[in-house]
N, C-alpha and C positions, 0 to 999 in steps of 0.2 A: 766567206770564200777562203778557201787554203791556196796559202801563197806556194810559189814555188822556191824548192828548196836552192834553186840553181840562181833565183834575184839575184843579179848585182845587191838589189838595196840591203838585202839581208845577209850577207857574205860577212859584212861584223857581226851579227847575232849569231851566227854558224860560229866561228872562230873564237865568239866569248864563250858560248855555250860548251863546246868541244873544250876548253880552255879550264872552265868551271868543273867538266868532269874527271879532268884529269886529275885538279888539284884534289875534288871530291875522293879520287883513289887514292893519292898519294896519304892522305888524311887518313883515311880508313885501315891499309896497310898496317901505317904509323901507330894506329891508333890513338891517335893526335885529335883528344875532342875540341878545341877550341879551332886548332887548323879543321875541323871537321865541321864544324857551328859555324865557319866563314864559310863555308860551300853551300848555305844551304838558303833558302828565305822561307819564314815563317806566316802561317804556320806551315809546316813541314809534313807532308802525309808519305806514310811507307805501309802499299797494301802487299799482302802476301798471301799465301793459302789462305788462312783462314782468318785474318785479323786486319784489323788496319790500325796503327799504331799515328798518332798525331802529338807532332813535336811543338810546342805552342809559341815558344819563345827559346832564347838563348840562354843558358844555363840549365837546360833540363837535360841534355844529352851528361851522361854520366859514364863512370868506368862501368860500371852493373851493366849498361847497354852492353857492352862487349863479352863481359864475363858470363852475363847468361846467355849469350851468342852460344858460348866458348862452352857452356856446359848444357843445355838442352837441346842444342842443333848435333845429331847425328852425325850429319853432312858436316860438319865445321870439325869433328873429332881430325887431328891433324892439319888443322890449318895452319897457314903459314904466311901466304899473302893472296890476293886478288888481282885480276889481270882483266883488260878491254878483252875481249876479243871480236868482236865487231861494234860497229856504231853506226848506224846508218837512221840520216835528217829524215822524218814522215812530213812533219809540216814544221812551217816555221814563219815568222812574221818578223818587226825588226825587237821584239819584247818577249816573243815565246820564243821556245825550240822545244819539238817533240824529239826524242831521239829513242828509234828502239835498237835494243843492245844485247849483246850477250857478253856474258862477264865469267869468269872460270878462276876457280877456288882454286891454288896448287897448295903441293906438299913444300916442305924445307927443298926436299930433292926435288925439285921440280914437276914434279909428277902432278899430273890430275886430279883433284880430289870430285868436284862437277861441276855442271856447267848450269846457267839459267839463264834462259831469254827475259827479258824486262823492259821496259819502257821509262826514260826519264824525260822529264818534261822541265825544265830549267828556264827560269826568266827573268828579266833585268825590272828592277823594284828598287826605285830611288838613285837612279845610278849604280846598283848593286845586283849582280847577275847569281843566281843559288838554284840548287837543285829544292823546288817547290814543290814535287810525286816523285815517287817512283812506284812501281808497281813491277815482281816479278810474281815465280812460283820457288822463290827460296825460302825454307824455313827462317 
């Protein structure tokens, strides 16, 4: 049975989760891998168009992850940072949070580069809250 998003009970896992993704963006911005390896619990899955990459443990996220972002993603040519632009809880318990989102690449100038709806699923593991899926359609 899916809780609702509105529990009192669950109002801390809404605020850790939301919490978790923030620091997730600031990380990724940064490109700050280890503040990025704290955002997440393992293993770690990111599905996308056509792949699904699985992060197994902590010290696999590497600069390469960003740099072949940086040069095979079309979409990323001019990138500069990453930005929420909605969040909104589907289900939540007091140990998961779904959250599906839309998230928007800009330019330096602040400009658009695009946007991609995604789902992150983040949950609390050992007393340790981390983004566990995500799943958009970004390269």
């Amino acid at each position: 049975m899916q809780e609702s998003p509105s529990s009192d009970n669950n109002a801390a896992a809404v605020a850790a989760a939301m919490q978790c993704l923030d620091a997730f963006m600031a990380a990724w911005n940064a490109q700050d891998i280890k503040a990025l390896e704290e955002t997440m619990n393992f293993p770690h899955v990111r599905l996308n168009r056509a792949n699904a990459l699985t992060i197994s443990a902590r010290g696999e996220v590497t600069q390469d992850t960003f740099d072949k972002l940086n040069r095979d993603a079309p979409s990323l040519q001019g990138w500069h940072h990453s930005g929420w632009d909605k969040r909104d809880i589907v289900a939540v318990s007091t140990n998961k949070v779904h959250v599906q989102t839309r998230f928007v690449r800009y330019r330096a100038d602040g400009s658009v580069l695009s946007t991609f709806d995604s789902l992150y699923i983040v949950t609390e593991e050992n007393g340790h809250w981390g983004v566990r899926f995500r799943s958009s359609f970004a390269p």
